[in-house]
N, CA and C atoms as a LAMMPS dump frame, in Angstrom:
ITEM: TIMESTEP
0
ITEM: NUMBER OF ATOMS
195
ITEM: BOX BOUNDS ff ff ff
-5.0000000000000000e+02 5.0000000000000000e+02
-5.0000000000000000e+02 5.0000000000000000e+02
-5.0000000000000000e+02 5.0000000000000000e+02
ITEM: ATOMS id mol type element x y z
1 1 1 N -365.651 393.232 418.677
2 1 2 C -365.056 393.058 419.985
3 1 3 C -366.057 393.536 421.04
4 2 1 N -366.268 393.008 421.993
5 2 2 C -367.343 392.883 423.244
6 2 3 C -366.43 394.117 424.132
7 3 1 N -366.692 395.307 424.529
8 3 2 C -366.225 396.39 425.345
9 3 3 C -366.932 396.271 426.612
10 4 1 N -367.885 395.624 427.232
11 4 2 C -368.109 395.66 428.132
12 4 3 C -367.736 395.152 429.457
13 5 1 N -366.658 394.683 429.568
14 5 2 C -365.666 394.129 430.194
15 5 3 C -365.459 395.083 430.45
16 6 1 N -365.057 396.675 430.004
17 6 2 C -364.028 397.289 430.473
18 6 3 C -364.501 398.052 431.359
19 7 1 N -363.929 398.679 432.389
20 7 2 C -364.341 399.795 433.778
21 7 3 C -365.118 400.927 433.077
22 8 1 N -364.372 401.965 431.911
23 8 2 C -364.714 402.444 431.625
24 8 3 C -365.825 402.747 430.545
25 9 1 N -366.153 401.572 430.202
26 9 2 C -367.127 401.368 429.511
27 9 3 C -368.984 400.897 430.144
28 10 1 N -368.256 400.608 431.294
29 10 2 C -369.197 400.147 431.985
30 10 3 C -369.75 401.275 432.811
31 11 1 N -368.759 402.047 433.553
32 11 2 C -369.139 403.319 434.194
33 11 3 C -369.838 404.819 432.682
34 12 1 N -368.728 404.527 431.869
35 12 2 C -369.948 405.083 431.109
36 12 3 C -368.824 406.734 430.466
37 13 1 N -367.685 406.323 430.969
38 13 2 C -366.544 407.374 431.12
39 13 3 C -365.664 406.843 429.96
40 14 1 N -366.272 407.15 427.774
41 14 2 C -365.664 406.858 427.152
42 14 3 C -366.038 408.248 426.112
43 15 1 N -364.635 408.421 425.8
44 15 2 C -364.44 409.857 425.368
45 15 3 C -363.689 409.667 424.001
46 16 1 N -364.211 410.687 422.999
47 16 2 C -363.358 410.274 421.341
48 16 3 C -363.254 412.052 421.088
49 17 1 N -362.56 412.286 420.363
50 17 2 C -361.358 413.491 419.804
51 17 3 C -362.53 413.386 418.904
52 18 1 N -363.854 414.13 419.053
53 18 2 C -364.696 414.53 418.213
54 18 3 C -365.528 415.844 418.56
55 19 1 N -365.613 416.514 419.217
56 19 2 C -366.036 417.338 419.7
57 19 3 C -366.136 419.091 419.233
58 20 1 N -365.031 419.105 418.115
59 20 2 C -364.822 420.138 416.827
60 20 3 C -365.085 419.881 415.846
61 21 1 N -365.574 420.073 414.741
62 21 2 C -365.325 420.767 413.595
63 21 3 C -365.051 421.679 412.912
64 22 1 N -364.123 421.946 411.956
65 22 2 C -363.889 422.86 411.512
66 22 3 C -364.607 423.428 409.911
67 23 1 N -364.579 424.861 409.668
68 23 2 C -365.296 425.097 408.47
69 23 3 C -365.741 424.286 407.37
70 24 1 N -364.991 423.085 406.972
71 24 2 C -365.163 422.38 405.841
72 24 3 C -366.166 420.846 406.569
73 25 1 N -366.321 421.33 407.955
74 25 2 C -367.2 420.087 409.046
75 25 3 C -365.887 418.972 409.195
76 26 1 N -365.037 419.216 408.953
77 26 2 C -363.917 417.841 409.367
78 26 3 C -363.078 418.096 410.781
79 27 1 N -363.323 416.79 411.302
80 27 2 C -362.621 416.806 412.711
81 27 3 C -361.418 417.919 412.967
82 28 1 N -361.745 419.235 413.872
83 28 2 C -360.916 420.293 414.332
84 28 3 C -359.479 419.749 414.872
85 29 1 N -359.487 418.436 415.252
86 29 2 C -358.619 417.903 416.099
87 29 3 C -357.142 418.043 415.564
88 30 1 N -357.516 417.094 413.957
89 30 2 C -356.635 416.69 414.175
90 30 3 C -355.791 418.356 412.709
91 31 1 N -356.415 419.03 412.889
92 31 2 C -355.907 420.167 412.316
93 31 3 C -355.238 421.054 413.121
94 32 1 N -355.87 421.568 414.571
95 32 2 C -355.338 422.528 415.217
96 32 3 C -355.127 422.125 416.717
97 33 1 N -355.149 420.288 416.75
98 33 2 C -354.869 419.865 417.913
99 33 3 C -353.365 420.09 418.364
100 34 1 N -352.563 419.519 417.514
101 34 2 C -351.143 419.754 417.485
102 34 3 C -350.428 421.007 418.013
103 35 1 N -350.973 422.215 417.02
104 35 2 C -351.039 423.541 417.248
105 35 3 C -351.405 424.113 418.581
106 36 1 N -352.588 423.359 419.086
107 36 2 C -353.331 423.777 420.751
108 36 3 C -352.614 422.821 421.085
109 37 1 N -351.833 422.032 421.663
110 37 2 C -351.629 421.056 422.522
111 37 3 C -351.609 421.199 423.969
112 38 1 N -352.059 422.444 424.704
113 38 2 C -352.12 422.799 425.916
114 38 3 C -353.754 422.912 425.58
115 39 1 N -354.531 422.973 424.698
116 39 2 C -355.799 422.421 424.748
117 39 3 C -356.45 420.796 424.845
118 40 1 N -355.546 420.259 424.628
119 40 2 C -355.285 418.945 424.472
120 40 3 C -355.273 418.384 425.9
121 41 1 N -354.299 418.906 426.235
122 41 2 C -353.865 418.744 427.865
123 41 3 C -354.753 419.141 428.749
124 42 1 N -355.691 420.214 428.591
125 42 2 C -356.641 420.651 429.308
126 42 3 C -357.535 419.565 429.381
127 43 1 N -357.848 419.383 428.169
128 43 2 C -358.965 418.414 428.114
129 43 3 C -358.781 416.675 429.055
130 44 1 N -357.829 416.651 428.627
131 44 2 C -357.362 415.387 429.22
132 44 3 C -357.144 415.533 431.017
133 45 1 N -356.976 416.413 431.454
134 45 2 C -356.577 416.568 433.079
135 45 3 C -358.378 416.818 433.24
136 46 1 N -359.088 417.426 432.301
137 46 2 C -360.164 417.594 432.394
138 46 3 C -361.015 416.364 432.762
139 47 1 N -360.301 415.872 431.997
140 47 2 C -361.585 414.082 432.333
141 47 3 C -360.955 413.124 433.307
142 48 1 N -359.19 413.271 433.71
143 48 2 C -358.864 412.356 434.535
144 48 3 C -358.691 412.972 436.167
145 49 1 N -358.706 414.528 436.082
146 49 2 C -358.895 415.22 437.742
147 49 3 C -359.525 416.635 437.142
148 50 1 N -361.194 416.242 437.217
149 50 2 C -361.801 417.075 437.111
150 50 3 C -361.964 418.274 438.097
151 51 1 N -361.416 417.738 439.338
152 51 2 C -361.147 419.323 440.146
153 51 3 C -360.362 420.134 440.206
154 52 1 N -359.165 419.392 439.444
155 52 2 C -358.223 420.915 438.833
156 52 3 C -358.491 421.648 437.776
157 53 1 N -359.571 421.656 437.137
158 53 2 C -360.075 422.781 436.386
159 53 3 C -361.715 422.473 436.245
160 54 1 N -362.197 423.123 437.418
161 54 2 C -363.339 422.919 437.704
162 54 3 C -364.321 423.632 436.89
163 55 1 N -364.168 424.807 436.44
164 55 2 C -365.128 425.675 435.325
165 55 3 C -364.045 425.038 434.079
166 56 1 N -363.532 424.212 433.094
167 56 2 C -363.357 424.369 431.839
168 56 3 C -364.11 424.1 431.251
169 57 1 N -364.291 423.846 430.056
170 57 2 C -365.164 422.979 429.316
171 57 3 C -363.91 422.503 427.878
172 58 1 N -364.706 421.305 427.927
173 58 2 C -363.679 420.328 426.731
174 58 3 C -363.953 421.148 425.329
175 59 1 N -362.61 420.855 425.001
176 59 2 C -362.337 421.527 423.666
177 59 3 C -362.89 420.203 422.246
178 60 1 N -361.961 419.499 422.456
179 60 2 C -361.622 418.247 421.435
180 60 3 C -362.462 417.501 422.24
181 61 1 N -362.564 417.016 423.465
182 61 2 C -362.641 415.718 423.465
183 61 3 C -364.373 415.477 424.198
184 62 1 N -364.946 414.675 424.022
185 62 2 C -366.373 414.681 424.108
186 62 3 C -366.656 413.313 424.435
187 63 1 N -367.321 412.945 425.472
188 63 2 C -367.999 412.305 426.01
189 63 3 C -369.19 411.135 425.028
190 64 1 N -368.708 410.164 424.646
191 64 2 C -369.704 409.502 424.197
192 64 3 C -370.802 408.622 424.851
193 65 1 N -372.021 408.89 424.438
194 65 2 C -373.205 407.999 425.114
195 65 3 C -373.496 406.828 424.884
């Protein structure tokens, strides 16, 4: 499938629930995402109004190039 059509693909603003691992190296997410879900939420207000939490830094979710 051709993604470049999309806004956010084009601006460059595409983000995947990879950004943890945990001890055994397997995605943190989807182990202690549930559990954090106000980390979850951070992250997400994080990338859609980055000036309401201007010092955080993303937990889960990471910026792909």
């Amino acid at each position: 499938m051709n993604y470049a059509w999309i806004s956010a693909y084009k601006k460059g603003n595409v983000y995947a629930f990879n950004n943890r691992a945990n001890q055994s190296d397997a995605n943190d997410y989807y182990e202690n995402g549930s559990i954090y879900a106000d980390r979850v939420l951070s992250d997400l207000i994080k990338i859609v109004h980055p000036e309401l939490l201007p010092e955080y830094k993303l937990t889960y979710l990471k910026k792909l190039d």
